[in-house]
N, C-alpha and C positions, 0 to 999 in steps of 0.2 A: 568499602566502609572504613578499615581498619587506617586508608592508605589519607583518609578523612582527618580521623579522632584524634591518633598516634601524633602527628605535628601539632595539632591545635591543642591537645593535652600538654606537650611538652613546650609550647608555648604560651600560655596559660599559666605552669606554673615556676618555668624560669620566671614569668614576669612579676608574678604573687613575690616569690621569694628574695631578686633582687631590688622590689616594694619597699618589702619587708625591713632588708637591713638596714634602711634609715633612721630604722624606728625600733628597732632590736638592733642593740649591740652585739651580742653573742652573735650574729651572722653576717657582724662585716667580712667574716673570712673567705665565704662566697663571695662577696664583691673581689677581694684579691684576687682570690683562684679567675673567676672569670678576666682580670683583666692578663692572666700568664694566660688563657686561651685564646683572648684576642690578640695576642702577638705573636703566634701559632697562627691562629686565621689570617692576620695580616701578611707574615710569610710565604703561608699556602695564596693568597691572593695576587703578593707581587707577582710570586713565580708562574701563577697562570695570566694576570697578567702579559707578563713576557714574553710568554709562547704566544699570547693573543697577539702582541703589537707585531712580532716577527712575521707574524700567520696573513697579516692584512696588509703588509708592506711588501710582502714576496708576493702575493696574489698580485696584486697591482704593478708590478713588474712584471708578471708572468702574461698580464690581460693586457698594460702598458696604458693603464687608465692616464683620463687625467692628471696632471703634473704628478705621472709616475717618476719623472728623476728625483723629485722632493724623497723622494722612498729610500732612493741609495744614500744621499745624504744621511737620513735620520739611521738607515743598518751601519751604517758606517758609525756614525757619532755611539749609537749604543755598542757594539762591537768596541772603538776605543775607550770609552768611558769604562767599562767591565775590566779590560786590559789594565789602564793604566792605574784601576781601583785596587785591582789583588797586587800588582808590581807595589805601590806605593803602601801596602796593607804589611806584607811581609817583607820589606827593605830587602827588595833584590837590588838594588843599585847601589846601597848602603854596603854590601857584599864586595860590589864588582870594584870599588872604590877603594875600598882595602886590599884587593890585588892589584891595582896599577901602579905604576912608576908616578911619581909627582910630574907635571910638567909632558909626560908621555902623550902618543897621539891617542893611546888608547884610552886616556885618561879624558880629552877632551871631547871624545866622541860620548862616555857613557855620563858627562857632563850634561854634554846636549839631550842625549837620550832622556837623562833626569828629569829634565826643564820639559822636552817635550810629551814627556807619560806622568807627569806628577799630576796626580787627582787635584790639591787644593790651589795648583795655578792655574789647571784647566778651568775651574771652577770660579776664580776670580779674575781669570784676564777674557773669559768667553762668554760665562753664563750672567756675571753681576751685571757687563755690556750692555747686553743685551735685553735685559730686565728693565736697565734704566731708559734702554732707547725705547721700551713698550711703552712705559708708564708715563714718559715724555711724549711720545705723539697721543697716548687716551688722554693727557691732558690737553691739550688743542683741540683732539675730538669734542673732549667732556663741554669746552668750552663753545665751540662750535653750534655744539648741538643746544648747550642753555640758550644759545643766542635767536636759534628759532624756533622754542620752545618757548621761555619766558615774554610773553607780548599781554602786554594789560588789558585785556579784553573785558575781564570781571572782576572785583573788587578783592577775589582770593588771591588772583595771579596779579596784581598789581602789588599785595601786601608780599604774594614769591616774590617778584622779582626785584621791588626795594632791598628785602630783606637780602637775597642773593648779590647783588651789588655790594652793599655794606658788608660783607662777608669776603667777598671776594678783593675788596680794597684793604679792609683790613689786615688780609693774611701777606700782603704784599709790601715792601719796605716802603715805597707810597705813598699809598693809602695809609698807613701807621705817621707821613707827618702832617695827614688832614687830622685837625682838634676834634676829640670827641669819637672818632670812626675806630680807634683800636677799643676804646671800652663799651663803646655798644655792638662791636664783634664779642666780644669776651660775653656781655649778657644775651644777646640771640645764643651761643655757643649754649652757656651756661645754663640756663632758664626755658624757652621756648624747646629746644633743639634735643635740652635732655629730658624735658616732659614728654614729650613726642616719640622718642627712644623707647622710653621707660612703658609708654603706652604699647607700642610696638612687640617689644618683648615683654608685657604682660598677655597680649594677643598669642604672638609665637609659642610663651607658654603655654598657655591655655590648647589650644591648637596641640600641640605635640600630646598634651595629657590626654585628651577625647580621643585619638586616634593611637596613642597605646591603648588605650581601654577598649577599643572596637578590636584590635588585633587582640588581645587579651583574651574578650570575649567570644571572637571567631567573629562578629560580623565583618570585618577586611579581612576577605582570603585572596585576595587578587597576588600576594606574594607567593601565596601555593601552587599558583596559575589558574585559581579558580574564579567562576563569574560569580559567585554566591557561597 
């Protein structure tokens, strides 16, 4: 019973209380305190986290699952990304730099070693890459897939797919020197697109309010692991 009441009580009135400081001043200070424990929990999270991703990447080498070398890859990259995080954190190379001879070989090696453990070059010559080659092929995808999706069959998706077209020439240098097509981008943009938004996240609010209030109230314990 107690293993019941004891979470649903203290979720109940964390949720009364940071309610509350919306609308009482005097208790924004729980709002603070709690945001110094959610970065406490997010810490505690990474770090299990990490033991999780390590935990599922060794298994899968050890079973030799499917595209198990994907797995040394990714121990490998977290392994140097860690390394060359604390190196470039506490300037150990900044150190070694100031004992070398100018011009020395030993100088040009901890050069290289620089270039090749520095966190914020790994980070712009591998990861920015790679981000943009993503978000360049979802766009072909994205495109792809309007293309056998958007078919006028009914008077809704005939108004999608005008409307997507014009959108789509618009945002293009193009379509901006068809007369007329950049400023009725700008009003679908502006008008239709952010009422629809606005709707949306009036729903999502709402949505999120009912369902703090059933956790609130205990009717959603499926978080506790319970069916009721």
């Amino acid at each position: 019973m107690m293993r019941r009441q004891v979470p649903l009580l203290i979720c109940f009135v964390a949720g009364i209380v940071m309610l509350s400081q919306n609308f009482i001043p005097p208790l924004t200070w729980v709002y603070q305190q709690a945001l110094e424990w959610a970065r406490i929990i997010s810490a505690i999270a990474l770090f299990i986290g990490l033991i999780s991703l390590v935990r599922v990447h060794t298994m899968k080498l050890k079973r030799k699952a499917a595209n198990y070398r994907y797995s040394y890859v990714t121990l490998f990259a977290l392994c140097y990304m860690i390394i060359a995080g604390f190196l470039t954190k506490y300037g150990l190379f900044v150190k070694l730099h100031a004992g070398c001879d100018t011009g020395s070989a030993w100088e040009w090696i901890v050069t290289a070693l620089e270039k090749a453990l520095n966190f914020q070059e790994i980070f712009l010559n591998v990861q920015i890459p790679i981000q943009a080659t993503m978000f360049s092929l979802l766009a072909f995808y994205i495109a792809s897939a309007a293309f056998r999706a958007f078919k006028a069959r009914t008077f809704e998706a005939t108004l999608l797919l005008i409307a997507a077209m014009i959108v789509m020439l618009g945002r293009v240098p193009l379509g901006q020197m068809i007369p007329g097509v950049k400023e009725i981008t700008v009003w679908i943009l502006d008008v239709p697109n952010t009422a629809a938004k606005r709707g949306i996240m009036i729903g999502v609010g709402l949505g999120m309010a009912s369902t703090s209030l059933k956790i609130m109230l205990g009717i959603e314990r499926t978080y506790l692991g319970m069916k009721d």
